[in-house]
One Martini backbone bead per residue (centre of mass of N, CA, C, O) as a GRO file, in nm:
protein
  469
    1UNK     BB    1  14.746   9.131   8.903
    2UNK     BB    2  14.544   8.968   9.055
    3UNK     BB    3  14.526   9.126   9.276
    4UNK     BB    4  14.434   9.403   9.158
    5UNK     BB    5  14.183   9.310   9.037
    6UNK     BB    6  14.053   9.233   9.318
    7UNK     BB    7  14.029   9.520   9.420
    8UNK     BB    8  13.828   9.597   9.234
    9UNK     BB    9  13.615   9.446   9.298
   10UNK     BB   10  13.586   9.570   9.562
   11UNK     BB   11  13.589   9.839   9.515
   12UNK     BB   12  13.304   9.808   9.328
   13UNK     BB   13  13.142   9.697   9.560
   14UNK     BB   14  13.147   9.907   9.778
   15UNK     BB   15  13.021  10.136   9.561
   16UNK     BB   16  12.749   9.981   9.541
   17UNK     BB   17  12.635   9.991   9.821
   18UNK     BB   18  12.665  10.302   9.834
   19UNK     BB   19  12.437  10.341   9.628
   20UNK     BB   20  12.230  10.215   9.714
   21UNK     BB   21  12.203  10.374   9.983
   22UNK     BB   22  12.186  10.674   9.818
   23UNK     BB   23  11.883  10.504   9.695
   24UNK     BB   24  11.692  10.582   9.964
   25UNK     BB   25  11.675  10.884   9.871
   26UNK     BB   26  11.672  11.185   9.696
   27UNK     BB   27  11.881  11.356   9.792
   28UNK     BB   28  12.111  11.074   9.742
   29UNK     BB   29  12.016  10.975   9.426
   30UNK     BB   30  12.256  11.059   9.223
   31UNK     BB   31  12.499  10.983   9.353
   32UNK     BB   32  12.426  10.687   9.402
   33UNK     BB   33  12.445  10.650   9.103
   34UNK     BB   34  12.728  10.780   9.058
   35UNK     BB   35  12.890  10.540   9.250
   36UNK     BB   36  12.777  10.312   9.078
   37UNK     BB   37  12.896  10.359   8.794
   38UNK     BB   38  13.203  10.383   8.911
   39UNK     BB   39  13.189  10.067   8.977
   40UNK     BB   40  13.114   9.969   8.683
   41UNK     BB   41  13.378  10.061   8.559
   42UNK     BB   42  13.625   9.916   8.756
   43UNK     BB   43  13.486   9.645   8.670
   44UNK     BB   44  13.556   9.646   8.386
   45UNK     BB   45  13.834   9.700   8.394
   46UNK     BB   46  13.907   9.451   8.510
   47UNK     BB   47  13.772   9.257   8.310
   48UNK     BB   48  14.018   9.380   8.092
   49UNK     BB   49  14.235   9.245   8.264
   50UNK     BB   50  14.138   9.003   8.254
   51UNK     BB   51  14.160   8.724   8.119
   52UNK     BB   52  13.957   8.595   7.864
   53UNK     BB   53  13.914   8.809   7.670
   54UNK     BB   54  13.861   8.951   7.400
   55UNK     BB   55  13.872   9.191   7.158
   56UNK     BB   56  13.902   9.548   7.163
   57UNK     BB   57  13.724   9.595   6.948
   58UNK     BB   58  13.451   9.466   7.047
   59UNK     BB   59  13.423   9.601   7.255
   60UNK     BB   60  13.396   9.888   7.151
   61UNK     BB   61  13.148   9.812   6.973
   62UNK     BB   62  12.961   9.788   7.198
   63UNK     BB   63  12.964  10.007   7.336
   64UNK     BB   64  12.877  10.148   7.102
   65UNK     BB   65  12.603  10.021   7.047
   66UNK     BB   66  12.494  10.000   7.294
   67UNK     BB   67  12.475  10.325   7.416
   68UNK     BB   68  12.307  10.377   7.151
   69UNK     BB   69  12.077  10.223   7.245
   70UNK     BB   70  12.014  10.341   7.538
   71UNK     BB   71  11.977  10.613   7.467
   72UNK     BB   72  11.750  10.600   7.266
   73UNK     BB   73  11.577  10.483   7.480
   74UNK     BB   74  11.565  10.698   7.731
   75UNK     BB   75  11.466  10.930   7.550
   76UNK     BB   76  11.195  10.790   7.468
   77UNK     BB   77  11.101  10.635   7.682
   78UNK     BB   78  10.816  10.655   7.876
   79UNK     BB   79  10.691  10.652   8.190
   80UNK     BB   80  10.461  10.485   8.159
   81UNK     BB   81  10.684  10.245   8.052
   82UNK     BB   82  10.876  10.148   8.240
   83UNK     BB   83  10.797   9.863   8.370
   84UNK     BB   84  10.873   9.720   8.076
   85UNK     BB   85  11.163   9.812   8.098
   86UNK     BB   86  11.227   9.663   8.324
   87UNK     BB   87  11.162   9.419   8.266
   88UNK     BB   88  11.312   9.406   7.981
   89UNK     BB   89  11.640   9.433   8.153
   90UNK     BB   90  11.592   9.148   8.287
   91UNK     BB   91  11.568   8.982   8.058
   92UNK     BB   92  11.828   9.077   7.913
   93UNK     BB   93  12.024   8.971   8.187
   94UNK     BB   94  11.944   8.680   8.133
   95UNK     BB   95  12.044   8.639   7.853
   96UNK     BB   96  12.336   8.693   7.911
   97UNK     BB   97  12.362   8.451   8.128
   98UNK     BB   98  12.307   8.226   7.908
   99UNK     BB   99  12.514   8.291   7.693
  100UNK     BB  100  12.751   8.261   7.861
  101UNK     BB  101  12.706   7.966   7.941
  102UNK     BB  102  12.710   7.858   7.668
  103UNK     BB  103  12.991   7.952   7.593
  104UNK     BB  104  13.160   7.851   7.791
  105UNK     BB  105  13.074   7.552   7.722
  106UNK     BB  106  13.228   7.554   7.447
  107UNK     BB  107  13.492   7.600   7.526
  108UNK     BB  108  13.537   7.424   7.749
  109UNK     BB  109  13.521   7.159   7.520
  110UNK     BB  110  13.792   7.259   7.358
  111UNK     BB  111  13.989   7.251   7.576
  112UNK     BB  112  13.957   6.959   7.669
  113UNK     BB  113  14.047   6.847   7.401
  114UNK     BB  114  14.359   6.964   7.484
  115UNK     BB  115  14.379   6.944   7.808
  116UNK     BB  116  14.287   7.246   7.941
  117UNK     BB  117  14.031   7.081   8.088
  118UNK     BB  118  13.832   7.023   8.373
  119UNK     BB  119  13.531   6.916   8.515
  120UNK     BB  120  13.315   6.984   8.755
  121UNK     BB  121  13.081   7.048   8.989
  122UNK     BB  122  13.062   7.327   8.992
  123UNK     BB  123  13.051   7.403   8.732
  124UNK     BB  124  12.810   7.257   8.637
  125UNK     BB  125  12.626   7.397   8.809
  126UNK     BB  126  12.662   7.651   8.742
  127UNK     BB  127  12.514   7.636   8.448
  128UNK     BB  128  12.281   7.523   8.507
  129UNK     BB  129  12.221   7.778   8.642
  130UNK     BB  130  12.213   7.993   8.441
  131UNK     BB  131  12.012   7.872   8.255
  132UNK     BB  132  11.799   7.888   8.410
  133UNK     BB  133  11.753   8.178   8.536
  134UNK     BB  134  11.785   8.308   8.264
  135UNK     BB  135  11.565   8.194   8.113
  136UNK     BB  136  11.317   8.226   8.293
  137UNK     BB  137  11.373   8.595   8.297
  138UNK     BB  138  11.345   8.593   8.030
  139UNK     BB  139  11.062   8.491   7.945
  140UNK     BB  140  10.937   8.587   8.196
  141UNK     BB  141  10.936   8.905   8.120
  142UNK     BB  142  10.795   8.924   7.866
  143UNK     BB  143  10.528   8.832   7.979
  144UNK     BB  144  10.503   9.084   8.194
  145UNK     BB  145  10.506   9.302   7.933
  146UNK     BB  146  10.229   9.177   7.818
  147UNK     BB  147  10.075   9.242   8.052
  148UNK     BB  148  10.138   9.543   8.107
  149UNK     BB  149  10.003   9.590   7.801
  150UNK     BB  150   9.763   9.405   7.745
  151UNK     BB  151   9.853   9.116   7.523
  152UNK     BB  152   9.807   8.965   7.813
  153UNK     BB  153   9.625   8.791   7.985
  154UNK     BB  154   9.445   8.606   8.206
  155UNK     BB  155   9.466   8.312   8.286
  156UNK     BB  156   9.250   8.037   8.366
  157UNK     BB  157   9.492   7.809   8.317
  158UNK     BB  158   9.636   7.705   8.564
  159UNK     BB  159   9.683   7.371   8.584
  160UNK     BB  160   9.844   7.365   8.349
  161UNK     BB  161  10.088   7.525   8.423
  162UNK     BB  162  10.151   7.359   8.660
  163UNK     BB  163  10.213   7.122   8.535
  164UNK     BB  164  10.446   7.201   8.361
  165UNK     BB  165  10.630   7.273   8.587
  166UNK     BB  166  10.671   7.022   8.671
  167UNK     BB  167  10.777   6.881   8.427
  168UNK     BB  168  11.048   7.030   8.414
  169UNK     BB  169  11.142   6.991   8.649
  170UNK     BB  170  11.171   6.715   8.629
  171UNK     BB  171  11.359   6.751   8.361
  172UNK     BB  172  11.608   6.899   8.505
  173UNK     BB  173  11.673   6.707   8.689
  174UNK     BB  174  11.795   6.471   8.547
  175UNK     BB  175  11.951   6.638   8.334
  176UNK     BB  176  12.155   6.781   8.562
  177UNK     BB  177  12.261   6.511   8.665
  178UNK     BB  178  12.374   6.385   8.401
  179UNK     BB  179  12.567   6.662   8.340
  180UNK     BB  180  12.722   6.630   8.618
  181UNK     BB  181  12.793   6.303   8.638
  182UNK     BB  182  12.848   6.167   8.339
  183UNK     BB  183  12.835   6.437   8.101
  184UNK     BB  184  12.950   6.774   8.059
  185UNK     BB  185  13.101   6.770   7.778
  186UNK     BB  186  12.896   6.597   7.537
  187UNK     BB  187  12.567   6.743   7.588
  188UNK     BB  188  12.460   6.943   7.335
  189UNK     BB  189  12.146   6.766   7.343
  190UNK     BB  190  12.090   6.880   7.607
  191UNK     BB  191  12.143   7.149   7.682
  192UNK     BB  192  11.956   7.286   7.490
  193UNK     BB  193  11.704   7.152   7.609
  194UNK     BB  194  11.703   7.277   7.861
  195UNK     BB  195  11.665   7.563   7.747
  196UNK     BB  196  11.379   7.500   7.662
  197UNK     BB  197  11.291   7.397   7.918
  198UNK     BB  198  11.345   7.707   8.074
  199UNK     BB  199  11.172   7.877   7.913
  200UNK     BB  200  10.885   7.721   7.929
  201UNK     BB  201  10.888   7.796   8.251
  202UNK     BB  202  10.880   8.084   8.237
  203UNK     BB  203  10.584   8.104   8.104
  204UNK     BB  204  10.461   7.921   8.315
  205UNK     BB  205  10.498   8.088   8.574
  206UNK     BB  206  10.387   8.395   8.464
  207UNK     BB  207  10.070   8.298   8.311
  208UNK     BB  208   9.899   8.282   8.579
  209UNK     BB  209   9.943   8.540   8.680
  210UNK     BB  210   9.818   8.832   8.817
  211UNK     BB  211   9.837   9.162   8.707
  212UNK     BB  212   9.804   9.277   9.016
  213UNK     BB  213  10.120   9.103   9.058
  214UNK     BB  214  10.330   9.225   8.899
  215UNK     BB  215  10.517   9.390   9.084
  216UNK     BB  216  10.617   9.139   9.205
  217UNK     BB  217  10.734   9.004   8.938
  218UNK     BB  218  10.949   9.205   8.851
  219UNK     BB  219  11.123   9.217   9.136
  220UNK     BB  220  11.191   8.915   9.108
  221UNK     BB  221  11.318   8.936   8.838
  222UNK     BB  222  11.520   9.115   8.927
  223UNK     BB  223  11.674   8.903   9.074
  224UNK     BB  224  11.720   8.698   8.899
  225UNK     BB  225  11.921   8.841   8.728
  226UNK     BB  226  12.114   8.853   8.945
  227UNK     BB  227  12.161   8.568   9.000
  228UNK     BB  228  12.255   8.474   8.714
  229UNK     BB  229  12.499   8.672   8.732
  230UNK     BB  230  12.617   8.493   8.979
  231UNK     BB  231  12.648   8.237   8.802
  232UNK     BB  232  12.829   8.328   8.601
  233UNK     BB  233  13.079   8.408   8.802
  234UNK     BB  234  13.124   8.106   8.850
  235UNK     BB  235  13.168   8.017   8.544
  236UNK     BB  236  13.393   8.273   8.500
  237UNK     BB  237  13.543   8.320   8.808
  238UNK     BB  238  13.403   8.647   8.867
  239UNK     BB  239  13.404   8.841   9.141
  240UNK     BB  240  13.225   9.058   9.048
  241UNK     BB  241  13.002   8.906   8.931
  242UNK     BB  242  12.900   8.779   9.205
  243UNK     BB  243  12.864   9.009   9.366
  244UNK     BB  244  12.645   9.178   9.202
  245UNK     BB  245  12.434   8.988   9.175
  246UNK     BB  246  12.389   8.929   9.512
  247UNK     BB  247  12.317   9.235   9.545
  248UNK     BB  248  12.031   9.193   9.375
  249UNK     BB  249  11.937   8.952   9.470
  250UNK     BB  250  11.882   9.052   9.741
  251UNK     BB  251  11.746   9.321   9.696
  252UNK     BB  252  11.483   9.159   9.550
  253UNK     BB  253  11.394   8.989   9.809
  254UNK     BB  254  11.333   9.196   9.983
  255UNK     BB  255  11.123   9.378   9.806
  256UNK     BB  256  10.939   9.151   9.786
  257UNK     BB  257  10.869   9.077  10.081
  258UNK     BB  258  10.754   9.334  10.118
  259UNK     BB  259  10.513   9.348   9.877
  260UNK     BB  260  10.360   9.105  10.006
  261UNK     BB  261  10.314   9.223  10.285
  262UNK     BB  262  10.122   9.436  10.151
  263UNK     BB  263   9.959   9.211  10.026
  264UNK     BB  264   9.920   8.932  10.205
  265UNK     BB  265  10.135   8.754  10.025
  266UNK     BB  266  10.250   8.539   9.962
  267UNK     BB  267  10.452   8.420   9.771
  268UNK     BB  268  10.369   8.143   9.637
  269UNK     BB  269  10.061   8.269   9.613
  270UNK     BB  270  10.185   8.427   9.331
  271UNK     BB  271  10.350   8.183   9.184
  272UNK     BB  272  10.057   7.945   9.261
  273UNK     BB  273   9.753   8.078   9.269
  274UNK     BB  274   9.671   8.294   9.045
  275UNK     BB  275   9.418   8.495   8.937
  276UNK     BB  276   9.253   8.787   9.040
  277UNK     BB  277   9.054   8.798   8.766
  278UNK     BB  278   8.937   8.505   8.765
  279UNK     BB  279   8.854   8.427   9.026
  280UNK     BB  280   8.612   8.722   8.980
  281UNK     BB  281   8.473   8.697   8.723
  282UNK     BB  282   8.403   8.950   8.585
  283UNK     BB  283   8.155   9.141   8.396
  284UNK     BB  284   8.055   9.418   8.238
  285UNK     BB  285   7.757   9.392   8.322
  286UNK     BB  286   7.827   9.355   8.611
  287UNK     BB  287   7.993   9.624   8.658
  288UNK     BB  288   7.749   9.807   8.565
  289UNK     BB  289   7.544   9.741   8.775
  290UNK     BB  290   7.713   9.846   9.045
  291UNK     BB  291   7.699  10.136   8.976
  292UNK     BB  292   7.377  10.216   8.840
  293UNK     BB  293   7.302  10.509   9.022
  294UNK     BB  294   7.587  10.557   9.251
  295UNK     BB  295   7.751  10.776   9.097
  296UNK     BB  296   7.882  11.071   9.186
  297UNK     BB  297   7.935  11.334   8.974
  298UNK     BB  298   8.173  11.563   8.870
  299UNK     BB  299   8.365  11.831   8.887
  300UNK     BB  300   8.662  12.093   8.858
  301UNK     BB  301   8.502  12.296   8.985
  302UNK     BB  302   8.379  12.171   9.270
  303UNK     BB  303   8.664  12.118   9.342
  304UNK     BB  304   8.795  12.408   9.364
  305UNK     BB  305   8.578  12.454   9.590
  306UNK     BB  306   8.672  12.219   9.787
  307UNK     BB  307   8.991  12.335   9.800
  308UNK     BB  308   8.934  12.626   9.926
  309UNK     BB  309   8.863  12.498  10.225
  310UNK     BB  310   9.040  12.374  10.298
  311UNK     BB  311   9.318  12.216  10.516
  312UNK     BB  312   9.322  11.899  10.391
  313UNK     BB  313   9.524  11.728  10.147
  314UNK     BB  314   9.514  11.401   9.966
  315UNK     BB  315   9.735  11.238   9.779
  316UNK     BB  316   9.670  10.919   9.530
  317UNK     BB  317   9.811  10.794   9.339
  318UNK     BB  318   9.809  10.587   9.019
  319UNK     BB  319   9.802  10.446   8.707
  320UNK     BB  320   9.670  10.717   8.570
  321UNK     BB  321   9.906  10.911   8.628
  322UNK     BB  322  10.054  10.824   8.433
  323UNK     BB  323   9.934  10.800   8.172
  324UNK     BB  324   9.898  11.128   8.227
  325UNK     BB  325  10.112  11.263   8.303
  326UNK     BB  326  10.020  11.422   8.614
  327UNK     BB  327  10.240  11.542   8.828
  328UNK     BB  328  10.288  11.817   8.754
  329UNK     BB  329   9.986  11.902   8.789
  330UNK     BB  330   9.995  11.817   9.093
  331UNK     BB  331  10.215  11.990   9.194
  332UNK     BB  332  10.070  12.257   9.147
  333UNK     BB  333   9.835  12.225   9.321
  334UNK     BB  334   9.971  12.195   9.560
  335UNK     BB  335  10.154  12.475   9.560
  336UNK     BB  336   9.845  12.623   9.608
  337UNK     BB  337   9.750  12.518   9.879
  338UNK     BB  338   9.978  12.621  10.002
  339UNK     BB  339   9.962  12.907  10.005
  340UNK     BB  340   9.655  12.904  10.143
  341UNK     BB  341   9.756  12.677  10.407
  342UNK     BB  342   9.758  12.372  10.320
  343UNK     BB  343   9.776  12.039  10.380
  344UNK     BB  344  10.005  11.824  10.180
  345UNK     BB  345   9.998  11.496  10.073
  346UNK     BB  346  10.116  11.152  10.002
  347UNK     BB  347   9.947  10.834   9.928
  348UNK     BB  348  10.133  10.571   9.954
  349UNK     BB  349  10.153  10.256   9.790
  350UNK     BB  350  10.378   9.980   9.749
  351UNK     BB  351  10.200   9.884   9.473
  352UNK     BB  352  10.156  10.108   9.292
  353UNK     BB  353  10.124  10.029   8.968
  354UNK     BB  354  10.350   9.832   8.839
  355UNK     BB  355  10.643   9.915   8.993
  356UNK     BB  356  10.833   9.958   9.190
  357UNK     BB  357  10.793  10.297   9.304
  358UNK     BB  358  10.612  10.425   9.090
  359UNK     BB  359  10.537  10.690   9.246
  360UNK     BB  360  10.807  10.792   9.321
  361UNK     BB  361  10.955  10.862   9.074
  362UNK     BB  362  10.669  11.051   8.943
  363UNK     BB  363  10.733  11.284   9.172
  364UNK     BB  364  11.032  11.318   9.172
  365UNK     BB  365  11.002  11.450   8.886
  366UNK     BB  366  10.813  11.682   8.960
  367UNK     BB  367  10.946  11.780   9.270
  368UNK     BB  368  10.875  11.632   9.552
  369UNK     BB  369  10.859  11.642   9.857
  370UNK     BB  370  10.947  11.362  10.046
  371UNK     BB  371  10.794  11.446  10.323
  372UNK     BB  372  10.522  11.403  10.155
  373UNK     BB  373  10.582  11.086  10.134
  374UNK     BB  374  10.333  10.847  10.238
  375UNK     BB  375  10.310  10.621  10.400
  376UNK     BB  376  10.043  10.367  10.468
  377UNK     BB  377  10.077  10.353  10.813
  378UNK     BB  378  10.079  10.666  10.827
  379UNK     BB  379   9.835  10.778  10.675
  380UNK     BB  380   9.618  10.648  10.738
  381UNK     BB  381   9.525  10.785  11.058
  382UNK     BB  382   9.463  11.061  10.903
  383UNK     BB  383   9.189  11.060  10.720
  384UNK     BB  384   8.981  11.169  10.896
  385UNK     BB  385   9.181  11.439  10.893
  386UNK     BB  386   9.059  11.446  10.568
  387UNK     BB  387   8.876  11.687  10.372
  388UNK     BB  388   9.078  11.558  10.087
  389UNK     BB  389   9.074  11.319   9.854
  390UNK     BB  390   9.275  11.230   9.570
  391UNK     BB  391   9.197  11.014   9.329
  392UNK     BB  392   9.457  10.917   9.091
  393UNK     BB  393   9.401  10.622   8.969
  394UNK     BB  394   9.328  10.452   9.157
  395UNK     BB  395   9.189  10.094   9.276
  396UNK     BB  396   9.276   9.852   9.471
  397UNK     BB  397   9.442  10.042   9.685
  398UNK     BB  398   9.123  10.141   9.808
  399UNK     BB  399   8.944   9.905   9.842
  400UNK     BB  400   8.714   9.834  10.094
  401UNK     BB  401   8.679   9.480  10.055
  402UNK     BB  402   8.960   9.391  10.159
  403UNK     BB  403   8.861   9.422  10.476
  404UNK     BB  404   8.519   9.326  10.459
  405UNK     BB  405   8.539   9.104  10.210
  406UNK     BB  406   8.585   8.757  10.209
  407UNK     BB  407   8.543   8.686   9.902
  408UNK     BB  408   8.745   8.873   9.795
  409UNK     BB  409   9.035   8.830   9.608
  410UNK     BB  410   9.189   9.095   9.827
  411UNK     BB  411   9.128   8.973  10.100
  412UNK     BB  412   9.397   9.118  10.326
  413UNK     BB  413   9.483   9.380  10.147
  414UNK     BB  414   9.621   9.654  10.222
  415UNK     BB  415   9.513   9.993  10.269
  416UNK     BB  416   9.374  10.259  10.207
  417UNK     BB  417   9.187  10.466  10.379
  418UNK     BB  418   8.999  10.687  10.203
  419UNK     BB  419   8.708  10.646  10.347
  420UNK     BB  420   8.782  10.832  10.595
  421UNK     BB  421   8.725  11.064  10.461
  422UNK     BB  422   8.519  11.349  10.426
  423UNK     BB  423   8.648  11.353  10.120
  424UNK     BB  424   8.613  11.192   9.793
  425UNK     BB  425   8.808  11.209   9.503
  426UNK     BB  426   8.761  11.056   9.195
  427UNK     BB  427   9.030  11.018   8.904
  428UNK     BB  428   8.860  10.880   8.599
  429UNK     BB  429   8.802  10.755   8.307
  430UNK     BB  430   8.657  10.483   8.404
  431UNK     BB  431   8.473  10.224   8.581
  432UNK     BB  432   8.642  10.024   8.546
  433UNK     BB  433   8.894   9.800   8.652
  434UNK     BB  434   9.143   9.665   8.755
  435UNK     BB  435   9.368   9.402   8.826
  436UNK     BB  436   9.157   9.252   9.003
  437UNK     BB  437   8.847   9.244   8.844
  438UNK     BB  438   8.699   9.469   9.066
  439UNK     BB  439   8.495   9.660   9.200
  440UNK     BB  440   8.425   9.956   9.372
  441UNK     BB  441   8.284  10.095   9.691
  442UNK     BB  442   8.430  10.366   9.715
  443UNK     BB  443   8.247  10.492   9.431
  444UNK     BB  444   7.937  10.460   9.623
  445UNK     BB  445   7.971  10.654   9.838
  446UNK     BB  446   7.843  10.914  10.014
  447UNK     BB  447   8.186  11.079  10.031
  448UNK     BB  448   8.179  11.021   9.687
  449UNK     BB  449   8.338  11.145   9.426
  450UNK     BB  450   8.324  11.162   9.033
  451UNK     BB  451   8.604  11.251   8.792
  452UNK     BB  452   8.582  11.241   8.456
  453UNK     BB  453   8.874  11.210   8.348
  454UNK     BB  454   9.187  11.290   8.300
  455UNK     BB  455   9.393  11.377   8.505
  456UNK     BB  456   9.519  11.596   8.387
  457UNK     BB  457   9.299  11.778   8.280
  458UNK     BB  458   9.139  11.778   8.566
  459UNK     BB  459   9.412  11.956   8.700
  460UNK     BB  460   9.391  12.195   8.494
  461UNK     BB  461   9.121  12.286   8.551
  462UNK     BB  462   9.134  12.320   8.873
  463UNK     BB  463   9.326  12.551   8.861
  464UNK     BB  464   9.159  12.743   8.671
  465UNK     BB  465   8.936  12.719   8.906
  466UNK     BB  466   9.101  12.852   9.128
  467UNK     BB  467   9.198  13.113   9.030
  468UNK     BB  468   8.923  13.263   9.033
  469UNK     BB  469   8.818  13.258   9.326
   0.00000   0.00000   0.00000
């Protein structure tokens, strides 16, 4: 039987590798989807086959519990919501496998007054990593969450969170030393501790991280959740879970690399360095003075007389169309001007939106040509040669201070070069910051309009003006 089982969890590892290739293009990311399921039913399954499962009632019980929370979940949240999701999922993952190692330390506990377990130096670190690793996920993503949702700001007090910080390591490295070397079965007021000092790890390392730097801060989150789960499999013996885990874990490790590439900023950097809001420090009326009289306004009318004779339209996403859930409405667009004659790209930012892939998400569903989406080094060199640049809702990963003010905070920070564009049209609620709290240079250049409002709005009355035409 224990062959069997490990073929099992074998059998389901290569299925999750095979899913995650297949969710490299939107043409095989279905099928990818489906063969990670089949993996994970396959690995389930296995799971029900080993040793020391509960009793099948509660099995089934959680799952239709989970299940009917889950669909219920997927049917409500918003687009607009989805990082937000994806973080509290991340969190989600990490207290599962804190809970985890906590039972299974309760249990161990039993066993050894009974003479059926002895403590290893290996299982100790397990648990010791699990309850880390777990509890830093869980609280912080939900930090991650409050930041995303704007009901946590930009913390100014980096170095108060840095001390905190040193001092959990510190308690820690003693606390762990501790319960590895001297006294792993008996030490439930250890435990319990090092759980706290764990918490509050999480929100201390993700509290001073800034805004800008979410994206990158989710895909890390997302990284430890799987690695949790792996030190899980080794609490638990469990081959399936330690694949699998290890498997989230390198690649969220992979994608968080590219992402600090894409932003110039080392990992370090970002959960060490502090707010790119507070560095910034610009106040309402310094915003508003940047801007004053130098703003040139348009409209969807003027906008729609300017896509009639383009040739080539680069269309630029970023968190405001998401808000506006205006994808569709993008799209349509778009499929207008092909009719015309005209090129049609959209230009991705790899940090663009709040979490990894967020613009590519909102756009595949669309159904937007993945051909028509163009990553950053390929398209900067095309905006010369292009008549009409639309940004929608994008403000950092746009703003030309990035590439030749050494002063500001995102200097050195690859950008989408938008404004070398023949026309820019900048589609935006309101003059605000983005989430790096500096103004934009791009909104006051010469060859750009700015049309406000709504961008679903804005791209609606575009269309129904570009009809008449």
């Amino acid at each position: 039987m224990e062959i069997l089982i490990n073929l099992g969890y074998l059998a389901a590892a290569v299925l999750f590798i095979f899913g995650i290739k297949g969710m490299t293009t939107p043409k095989t990311a279905v099928r990818g989807n489906q063969l990670s399921a089949i993996g994970m039913l396959v690995a389930v399954v296995a799971a029900l086959l080993d040793h020391n499962v509960v009793r099948f009632e509660f099995i089934i019980i959680g799952v239709l519990v989970g299940g009917a929370i889950g669909a219920l979940i997927a049917k409500k949240v918003a687009m607009t919501d989805m990082p937000e999701m994806v973080a509290s999922l991340n969190g989600i993952g990490g207290g599962a496998s804190l809970l985890v190692a906590a039972a299974n330390y309760l249990e161990s506990q039993k066993l050894a007054d009974m003479g059926q377990f002895t403590a290893s130096y290996d299982w100790s670190l397990a648990v010791i990593l699990s309850i880390l690793i777990g509890a830093v996920t869980l609280t912080g993503s939900f930090v991650a969450v409050g930041k995303l949702k704007g009901k946590i700001g930009d913390s100014s007090k980096v170095m108060l969170f840095k001390a905190i910080v040193k001092l959990c390591f510190l308690i820690l490295i003693g606390g762990a030393a501790y319960f590895a070397i001297v006294d792993p079965l008996h030490s439930d007021m250890l435990v319990a501790g090092l759980i706290v000092v764990c918490l509050i790890l999480g929100v201390s390392l993700v509290m001073p991280i800034g805004g800008a730097d979410m994206p990158v801060v989710v895909s890390l989150l997302n990284s430890y959740s799987g690695l949790a789960g792996a030190a899980a499999g080794f609490v638990l013996g469990n081959n399936g879970l330690i694949i699998t885990g290890s498997l989230v874990g390198a690649s969220g490790i992979i994608l968080t690399t590219i992402m600090c590439k894409a932003m110039n900023r080392s990992l370090t950097n970002v959960l060490f360095g502090g707010s790119m809001a507070a560095a910034a420090g610009i106040t309402k009326s310094e915003n508003d003075a940047f801007y004053e009289g130098k703003v040139k306004f348009s409209s969807a009318d003027e906008l729609a007389m300017l896509l009639d004779g383009a040739q080539k339209v680069v269309f630029v996403p970023g968190y405001g169309l998401a808000v506006a859930q205006a994808q569709h409405a993008t799209r349509e667009l778009a499929s207008m001007l092909e009719a015309k004659g005209c090129d049609v790209k959209y230009a991705i930012h790899p940090v663009a939106g709040r979490m990894p892939g967020h613009m590519n998400v909102l756009l595949a569903e669309a159904e937007v040509p993945y051909d028509q989406l163009v990553e950053m080094d390929t398209i900067n060199p095309e905006f010369s040669q292009t008549d009409v640049a639309i940004v929608l809702g994008a403000n950092d990963v746009v703003n030309p201070a990035a590439s030749k003010d050494p002063a500001s905070p995102i200097f050195g920070m690859p950008i989408l070069d938008v404004h070398n564009a023949k026309t820019v049209v900048v589609v935006k609620r309101g003059l605000s910051p983005g989430f790096a709290g500096i103004p934009n240079e791009l909104f006051i250049r010469d060859n750009s309009l700015m049309v406000s409002g709504d961008a679903k709005k804005v791209l609606q009355e575009t269309i129904s003006a570009l009809k008449d035409l």
